[in-house]
RODO-2510 file (C-alpha; in nm, 4 decimals, decimal comma):
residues 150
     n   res          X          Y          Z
     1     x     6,5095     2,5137     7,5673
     2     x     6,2472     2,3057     7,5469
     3     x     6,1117     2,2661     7,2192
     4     x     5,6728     2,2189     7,1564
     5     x     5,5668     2,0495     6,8759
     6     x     5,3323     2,1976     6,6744
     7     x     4,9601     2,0419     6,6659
     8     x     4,7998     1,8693     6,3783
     9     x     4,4797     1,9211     6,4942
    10     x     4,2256     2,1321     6,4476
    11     x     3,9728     2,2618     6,5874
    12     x     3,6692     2,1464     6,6757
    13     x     3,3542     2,2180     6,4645
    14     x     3,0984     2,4824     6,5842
    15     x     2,7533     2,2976     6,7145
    16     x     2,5215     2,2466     6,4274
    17     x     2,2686     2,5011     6,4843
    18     x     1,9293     2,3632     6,6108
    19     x     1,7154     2,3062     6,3392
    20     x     1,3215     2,2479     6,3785
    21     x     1,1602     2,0669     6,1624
    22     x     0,9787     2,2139     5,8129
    23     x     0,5883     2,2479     5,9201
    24     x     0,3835     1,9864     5,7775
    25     x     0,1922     2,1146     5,4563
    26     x    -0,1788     2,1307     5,4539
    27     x    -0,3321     1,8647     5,2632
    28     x    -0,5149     1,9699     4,9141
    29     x    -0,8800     2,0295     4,8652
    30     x    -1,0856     1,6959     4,7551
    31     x    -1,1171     1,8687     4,3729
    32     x    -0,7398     1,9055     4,3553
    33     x    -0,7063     1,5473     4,4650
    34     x    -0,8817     1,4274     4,1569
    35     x    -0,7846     1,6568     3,9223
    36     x    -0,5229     1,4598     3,7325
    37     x    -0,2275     1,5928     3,5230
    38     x    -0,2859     1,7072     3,1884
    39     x    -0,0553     1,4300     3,0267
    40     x    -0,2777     1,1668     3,2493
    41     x    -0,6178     1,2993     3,1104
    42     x    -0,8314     1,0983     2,8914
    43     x    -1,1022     1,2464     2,6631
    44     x    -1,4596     1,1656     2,7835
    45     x    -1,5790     0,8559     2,6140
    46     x    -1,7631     0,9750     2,3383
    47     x    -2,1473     0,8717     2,2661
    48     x    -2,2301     0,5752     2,1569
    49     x    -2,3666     0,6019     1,7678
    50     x    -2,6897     0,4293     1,6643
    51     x    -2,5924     0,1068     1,4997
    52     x    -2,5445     0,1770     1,1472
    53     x    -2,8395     0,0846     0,8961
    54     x    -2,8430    -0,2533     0,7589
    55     x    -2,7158    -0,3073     0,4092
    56     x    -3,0146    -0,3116     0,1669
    57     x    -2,9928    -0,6871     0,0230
    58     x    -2,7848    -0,7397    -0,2329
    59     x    -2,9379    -0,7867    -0,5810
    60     x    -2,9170    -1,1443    -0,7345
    61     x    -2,6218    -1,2178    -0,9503
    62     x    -2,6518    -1,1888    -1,2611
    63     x    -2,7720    -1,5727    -1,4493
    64     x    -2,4869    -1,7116    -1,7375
    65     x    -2,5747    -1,6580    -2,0530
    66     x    -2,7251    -1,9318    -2,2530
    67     x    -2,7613    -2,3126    -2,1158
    68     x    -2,5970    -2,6077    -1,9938
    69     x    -2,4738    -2,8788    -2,2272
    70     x    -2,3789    -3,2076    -2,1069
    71     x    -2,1462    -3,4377    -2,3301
    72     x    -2,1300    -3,7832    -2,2046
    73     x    -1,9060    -4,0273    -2,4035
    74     x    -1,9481    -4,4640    -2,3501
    75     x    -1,6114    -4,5638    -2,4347
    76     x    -1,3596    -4,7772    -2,3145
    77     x    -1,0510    -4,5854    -2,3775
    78     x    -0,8345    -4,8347    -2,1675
    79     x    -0,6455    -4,7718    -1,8351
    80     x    -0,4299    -4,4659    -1,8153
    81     x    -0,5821    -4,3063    -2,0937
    82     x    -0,8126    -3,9562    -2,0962
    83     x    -1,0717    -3,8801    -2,3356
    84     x    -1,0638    -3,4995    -2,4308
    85     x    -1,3611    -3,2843    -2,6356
    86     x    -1,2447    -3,0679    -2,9429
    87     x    -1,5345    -2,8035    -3,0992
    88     x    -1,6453    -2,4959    -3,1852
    89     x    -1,8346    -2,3622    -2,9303
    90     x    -1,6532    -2,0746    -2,7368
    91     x    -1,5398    -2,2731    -2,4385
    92     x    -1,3823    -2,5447    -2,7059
    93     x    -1,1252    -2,4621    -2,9726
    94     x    -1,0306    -2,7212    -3,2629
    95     x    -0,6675    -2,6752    -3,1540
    96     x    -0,6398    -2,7796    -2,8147
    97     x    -0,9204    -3,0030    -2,6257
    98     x    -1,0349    -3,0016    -2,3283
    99     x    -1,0599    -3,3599    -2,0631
   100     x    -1,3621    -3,4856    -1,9704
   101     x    -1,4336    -3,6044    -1,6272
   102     x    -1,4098    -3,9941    -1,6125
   103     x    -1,7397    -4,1297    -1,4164
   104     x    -1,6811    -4,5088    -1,4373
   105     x    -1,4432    -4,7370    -1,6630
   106     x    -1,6683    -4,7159    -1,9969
   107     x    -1,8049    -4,3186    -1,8829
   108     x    -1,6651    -3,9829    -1,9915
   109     x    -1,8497    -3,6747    -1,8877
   110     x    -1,8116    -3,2740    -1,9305
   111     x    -2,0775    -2,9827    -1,8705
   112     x    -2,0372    -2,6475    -2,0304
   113     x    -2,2151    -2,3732    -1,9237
   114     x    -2,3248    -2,0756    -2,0906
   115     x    -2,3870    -2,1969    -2,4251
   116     x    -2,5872    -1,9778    -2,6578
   117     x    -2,5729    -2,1967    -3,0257
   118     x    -2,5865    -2,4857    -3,1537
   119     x    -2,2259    -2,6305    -3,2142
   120     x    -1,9935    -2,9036    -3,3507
   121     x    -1,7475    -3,1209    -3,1170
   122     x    -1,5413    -3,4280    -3,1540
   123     x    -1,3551    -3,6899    -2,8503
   124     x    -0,9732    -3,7152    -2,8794
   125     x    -0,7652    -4,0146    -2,7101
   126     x    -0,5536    -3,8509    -2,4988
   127     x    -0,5630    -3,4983    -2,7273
   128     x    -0,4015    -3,6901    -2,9871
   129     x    -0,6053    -3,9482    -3,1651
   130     x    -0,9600    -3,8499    -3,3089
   131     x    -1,2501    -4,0590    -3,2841
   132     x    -1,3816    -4,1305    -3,6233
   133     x    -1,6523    -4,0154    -3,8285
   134     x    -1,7957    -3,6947    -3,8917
   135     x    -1,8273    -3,4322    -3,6042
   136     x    -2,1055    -3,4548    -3,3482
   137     x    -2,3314    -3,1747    -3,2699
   138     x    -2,5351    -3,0227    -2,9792
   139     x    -2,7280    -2,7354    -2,8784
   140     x    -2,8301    -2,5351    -2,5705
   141     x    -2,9939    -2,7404    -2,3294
   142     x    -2,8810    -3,0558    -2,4210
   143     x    -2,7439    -3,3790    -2,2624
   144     x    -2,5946    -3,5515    -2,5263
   145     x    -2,4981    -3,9123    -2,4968
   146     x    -2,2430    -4,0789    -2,7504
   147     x    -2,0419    -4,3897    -2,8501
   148     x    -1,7360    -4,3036    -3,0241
   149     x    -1,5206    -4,5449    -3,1632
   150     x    -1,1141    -4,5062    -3,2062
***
């Protein structure tokens, strides 16, 4: 007897069945074309404003107090050194001086601003050394011009 061998295969697969293609979808009306989504919308740029008014011009400030002095000191204090003012008018204190600005070799110089009274000063060498001789005065208003000797 004759033996058969048994088939691994199988059978085939049934024909696909004929499919016709989806019918092509109508195109959208112009509005819908331009409608956007709502995520994609942009609020309508809003009207311009009128330019704003200009700023009414601003008042003057107000003037210092008082006047200008000017103390201006001919001395030679030699090289390296700085001449300093000591008084009592508010910007000056007997306890610590302020320098003066040094124009040339033999010129010291310092304005103050704002002075209301009369007042007392005196030059220091330095900070350290006072100039000798009583105290020197000025008032508002003045440019005072000095020789003080160390």
């Amino acid at each position: 007897m004759k033996k058969t061998a048994k088939s691994d295969t199988k059978a085939p697969a049934p024909a696909p069945k004929n499919v016709s293609p989806a019918p092509a979808k109508k195109p959208a009306p112009a509005a819908a074309k331009l409608a956007a989504p709502a995520a994609q919308r942009t609020a309508p740029p809003a009207p311009r404003a009128a330019p704003a008014p200009a700023a009414p011009p601003a008042a003057p400030a107000p003037k210092a107090k008082g006047s200008r002095v000017t103390l201006i000191a001919q001395v030679d204090v030699g090289f390296g050194n700085t001449l300093y003012v000591r008084g009592d008018e508010p910007y000056l204190n007997w306890s610590r001086g302020l320098p003066l600005g040094n124009i040339s070799t033999d010129r010291w110089e310092i304005v103050l601003t704002g002075v209301e009274r009369p007042f007392q000063f005196k030059f220091l060498r330095n900070n350290e050394a006072w100039s000798a001789g009583e105290n020197f005065s000025a008032a508002p208003g003045d440019t005072v011009t000095l020789k003080p000797v160390f």
